[in-house]
N, C-alpha and C positions, 0 to 999 in steps of 0.2 A: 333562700340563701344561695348566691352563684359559688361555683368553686372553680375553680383555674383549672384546666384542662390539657396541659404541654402535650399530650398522647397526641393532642392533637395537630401538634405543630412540626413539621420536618426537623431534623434532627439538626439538618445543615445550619438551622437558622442558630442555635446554640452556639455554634461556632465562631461567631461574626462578634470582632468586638465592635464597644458601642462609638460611634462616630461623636468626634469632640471636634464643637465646633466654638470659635472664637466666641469670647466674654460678650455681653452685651453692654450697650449702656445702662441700661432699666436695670439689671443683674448690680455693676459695679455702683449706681448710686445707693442702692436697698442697701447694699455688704459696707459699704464705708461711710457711709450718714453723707453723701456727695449732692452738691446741685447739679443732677443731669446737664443743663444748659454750658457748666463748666468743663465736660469732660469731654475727650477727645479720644475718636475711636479708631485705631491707628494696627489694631489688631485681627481686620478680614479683609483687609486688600481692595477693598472700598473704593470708589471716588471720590473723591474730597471734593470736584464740582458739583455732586449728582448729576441727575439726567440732564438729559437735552433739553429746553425750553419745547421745541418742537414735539419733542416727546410726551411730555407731560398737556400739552397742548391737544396732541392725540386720544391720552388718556380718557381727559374732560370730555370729549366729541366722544368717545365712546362709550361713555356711563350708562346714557340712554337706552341704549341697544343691549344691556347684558340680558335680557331674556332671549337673544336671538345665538343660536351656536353657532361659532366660528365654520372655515372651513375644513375640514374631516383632516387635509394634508396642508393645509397651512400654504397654498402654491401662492397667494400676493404676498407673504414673507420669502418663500423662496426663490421667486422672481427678483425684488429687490435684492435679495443676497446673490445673485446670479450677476449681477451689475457689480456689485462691492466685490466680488473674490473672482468672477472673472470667469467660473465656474458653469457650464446649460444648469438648466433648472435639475436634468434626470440625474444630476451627482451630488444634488443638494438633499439635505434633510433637516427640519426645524424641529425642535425636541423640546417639550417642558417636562417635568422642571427643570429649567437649565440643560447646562451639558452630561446633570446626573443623570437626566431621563434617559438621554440618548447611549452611556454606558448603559443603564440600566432596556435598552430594549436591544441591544447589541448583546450582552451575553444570554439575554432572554431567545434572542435569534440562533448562536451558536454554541453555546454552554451547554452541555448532559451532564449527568453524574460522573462523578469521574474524570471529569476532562481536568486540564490545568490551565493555568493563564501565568506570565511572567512580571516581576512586579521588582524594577529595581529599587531599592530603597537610600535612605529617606526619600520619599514622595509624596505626593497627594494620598490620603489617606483610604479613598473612598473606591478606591480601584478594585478590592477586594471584594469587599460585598457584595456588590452584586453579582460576583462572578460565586461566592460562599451560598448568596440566595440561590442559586441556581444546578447548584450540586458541585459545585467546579473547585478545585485546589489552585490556592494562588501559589508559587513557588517564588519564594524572594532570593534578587539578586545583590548583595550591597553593592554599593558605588566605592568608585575610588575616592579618597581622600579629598580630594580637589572637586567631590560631587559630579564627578562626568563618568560617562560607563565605559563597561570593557566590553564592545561587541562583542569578542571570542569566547568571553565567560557568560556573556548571558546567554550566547545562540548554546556552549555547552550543557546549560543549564534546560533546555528544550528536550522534548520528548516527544514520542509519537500522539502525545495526548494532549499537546500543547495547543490550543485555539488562537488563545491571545497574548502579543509581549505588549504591555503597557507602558510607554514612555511620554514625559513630559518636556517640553520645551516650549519657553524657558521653563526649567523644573521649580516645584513649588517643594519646597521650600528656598532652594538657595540660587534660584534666579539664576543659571547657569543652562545655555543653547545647547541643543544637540547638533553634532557637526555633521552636516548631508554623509559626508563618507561614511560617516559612524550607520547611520537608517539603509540608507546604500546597501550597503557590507548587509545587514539584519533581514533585509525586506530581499535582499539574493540569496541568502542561505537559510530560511526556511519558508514551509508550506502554509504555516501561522497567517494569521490577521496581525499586522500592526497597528495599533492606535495609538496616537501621538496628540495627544491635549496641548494646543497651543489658545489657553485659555489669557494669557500674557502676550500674546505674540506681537500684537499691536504697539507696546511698547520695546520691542526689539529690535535689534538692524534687519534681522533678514528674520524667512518664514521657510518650510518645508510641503507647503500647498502644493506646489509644480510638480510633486515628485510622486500627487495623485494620478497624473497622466499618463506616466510613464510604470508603474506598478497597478498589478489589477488586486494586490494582498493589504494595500496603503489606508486608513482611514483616517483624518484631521477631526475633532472635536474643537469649537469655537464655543465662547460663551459673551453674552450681551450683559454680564454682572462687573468685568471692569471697564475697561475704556467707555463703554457707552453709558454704564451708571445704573442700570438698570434690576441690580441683582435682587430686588424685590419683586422682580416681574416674575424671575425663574424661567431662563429664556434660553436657551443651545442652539445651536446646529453643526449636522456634521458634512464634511466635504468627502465622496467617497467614489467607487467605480461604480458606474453606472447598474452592473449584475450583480453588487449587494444594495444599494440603494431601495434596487425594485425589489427583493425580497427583504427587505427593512419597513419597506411600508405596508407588505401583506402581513406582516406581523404584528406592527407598531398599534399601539393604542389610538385611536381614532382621537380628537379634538383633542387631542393633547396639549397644544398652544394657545390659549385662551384667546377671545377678542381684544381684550384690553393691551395684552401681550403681544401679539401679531400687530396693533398698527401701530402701539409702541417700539417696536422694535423697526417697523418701515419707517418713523417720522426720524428713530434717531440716525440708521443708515443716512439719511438725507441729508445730517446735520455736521457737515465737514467740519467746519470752524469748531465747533465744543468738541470733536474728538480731533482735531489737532491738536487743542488750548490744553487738553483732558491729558495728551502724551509727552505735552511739553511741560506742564506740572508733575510730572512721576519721572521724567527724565532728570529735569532740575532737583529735586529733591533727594532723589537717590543719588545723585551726585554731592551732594551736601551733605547728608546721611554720613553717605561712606566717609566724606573728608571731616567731620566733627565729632565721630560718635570716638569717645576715649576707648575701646575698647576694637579687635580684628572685624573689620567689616570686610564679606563678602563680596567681588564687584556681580551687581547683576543688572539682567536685561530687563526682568518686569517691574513694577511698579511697586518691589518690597526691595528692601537689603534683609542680609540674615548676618546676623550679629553674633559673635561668640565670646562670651561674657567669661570664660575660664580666668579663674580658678573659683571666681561665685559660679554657684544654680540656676539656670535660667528660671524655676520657679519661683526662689526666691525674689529675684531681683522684679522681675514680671509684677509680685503682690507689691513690692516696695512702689514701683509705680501707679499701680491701678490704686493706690492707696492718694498719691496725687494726680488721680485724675487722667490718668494715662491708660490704655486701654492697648498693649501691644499684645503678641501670641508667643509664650514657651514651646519652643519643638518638641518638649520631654513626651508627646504623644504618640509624636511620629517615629515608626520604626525606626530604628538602628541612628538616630540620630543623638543619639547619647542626651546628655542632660543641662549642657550651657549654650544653649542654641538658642536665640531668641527672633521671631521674624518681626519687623517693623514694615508696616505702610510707609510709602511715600505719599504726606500732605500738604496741608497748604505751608509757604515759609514760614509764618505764624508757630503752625503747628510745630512742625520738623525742628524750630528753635527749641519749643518747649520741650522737647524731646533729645534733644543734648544737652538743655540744662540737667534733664532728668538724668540722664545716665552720667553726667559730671558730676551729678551728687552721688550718685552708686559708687562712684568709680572713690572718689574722696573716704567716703564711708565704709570702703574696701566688705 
């Protein structure tokens, strides 16, 4: 008979809540008696093109070969991303799974016990954990009303124990850019690593990559799961200075980037036209989005709006969909984001239609 053993698990790990990730389809067909084929998943920020033809064309050519292990540091992914961001190869970093791996070997590299990390809230959920796996306290900062932060309040919020301030842009959940002067202002007044997830940024007017050049405290996190369509690969990288880079990869997990992932991810860099097509479908949508949905829509820059369904729940309202076939995400998970917050994919028109009918019937049905 086995018995469960916690003595033997670090304490920190107890502490980490459990990451809630977006409904599936297979999930909402089983729970609602649904034909899979009818449902639309409009709930993890998804591509609605999928990948690149190129991509998947990769894939195939590389089936062959999986008893052969990649390279240790992924340098023909980093080379090609050296072209697309503009970046020498020695400031690049290619991370799986996705851009969690690359958090996850970045507080691995600078987290003790004890230390703290800065975590404006609502945000991506996932900023914490790893920094909790690794002994570290995350200290939450809210945001302003309007979802943009207070520099002077979060640098206040900093301590001598401070490693990491975690910001997003555009921020997930409510699609809203961090303004240079704001990282400026942050990345000058303290000693911290900044990391700035511009996991969306593809979909935005502008990006804060440039400003790796010019700060040697700066780090960008990318991920190959929107624009390029890929989020089944599990595929990151990060843009960084040169003198954490090279101690990033004496630490990092060796062959961390799979073969199938590494040329996937070089065929879809290659493939302009699907990520043009790929940002001109999330731009047009979330502009339609915002102008149809009966309820306060967010303006944002990635490839969701965020919806505020007050005076209903956004759980409630969320079942009332996935009940027709809709598949969008309640924020009631995410920190400090209270509880009628709802985040929508931008999909195809098809979809996005279906998707204002559906809340036109919420809205009716009060």
């Amino acid at each position: 008979m086995f018995l469960s053993r916690p003595e033997l698990i670090k304490k920190e790990i107890f502490d980490i809540a459990e990451y809630v990730p977006g409904k599936s389809i297979e999930e909402i067909a089983s729970a609602y008696g649904l034909d899979p084929a009818s449902i639309i998943k409009l709930g993890s920020n998804e591509n609605p093109l999928g990948p690149s033809p190129r991509a998947v064309r990769a894939l195939m050519d590389t089936a062959p070969f999986a008893n052969i292990y990649p390279s240790a540091d992924a340098i023909e992914l980093r080379e090609a991303l050296s072209k697309y961001t503009g970046f020498p190869v020695s400031n690049l970093i290619a991370s799986g799974p996705g851009m969690d791996g690359l958090l996850d070997g970045l507080c691995r590299l600078v987290i003790e016990k004890g230390d703290e990390v800065i975590v404006p809230t609502p945000t991506f959920a996932y900023y914490e954990l790893p920094a909790r796996a690794c002994g570290g306290k995350p200290v939450f900062v809210r945001r302003n009303q309007n979802f943009s932060i207070d520099p002077e309040k979060l640098l206040e919020a900093t301590s001598s124990r401070t490693k990491i301030i975690f910001l997003c842009s555009p921020n997930n959940p409510s699609g809203n850019l961090l303004p240079e002067n704001d990282l400026r202002k942050i990345l000058e007044n303290t000693r911290s690593l900044v990391f700035v997830d511009e996991a969306y940024v593809e979909f935005a007017d502008r990006n804060l990559t440039g400003l790796v050049r010019e700060y040697d405290n700066l780090v960008v996190g990318r991920t190959f799961s929107k624009v390029f369509g890929l989020a089944g690969l599990r595929l990151g990288y990060g843009i960084m200075p040169e003198w954490l880079a090279k101690e990033y990869i004496r630490a990092a997990t060796p062959f961390s980037v799979s073969l199938p992932a590494l040329k996937a991810g070089i065929a879809a860099l290659s493939d302009v036209e699907h990520r043009k097509r790929s940002v001109e479908i999330a731009r047009e949508g979330r502009k339609y989005l915002k102008e149809k949905i009966p309820f306060k829509v967010y303006p944002s820059q990635a490839n969701f709006v965020l919806v505020d369904v007050s005076p209903l729940k956004a759980k409630a309202v969320t079942q009332n969909l996935m009940k027709k076939g809709i598949i969008v995400r309640s924020c009631d998970s995410f920190r400090d984001a209270g509880d009628t917050l709802i985040r929508v994919t931008a999909g195809t028109l098809e979809q996005n239609e279906k998707v204002v009918r559906a809340f036109e019937t919420v809205k009716k049905e009060g």
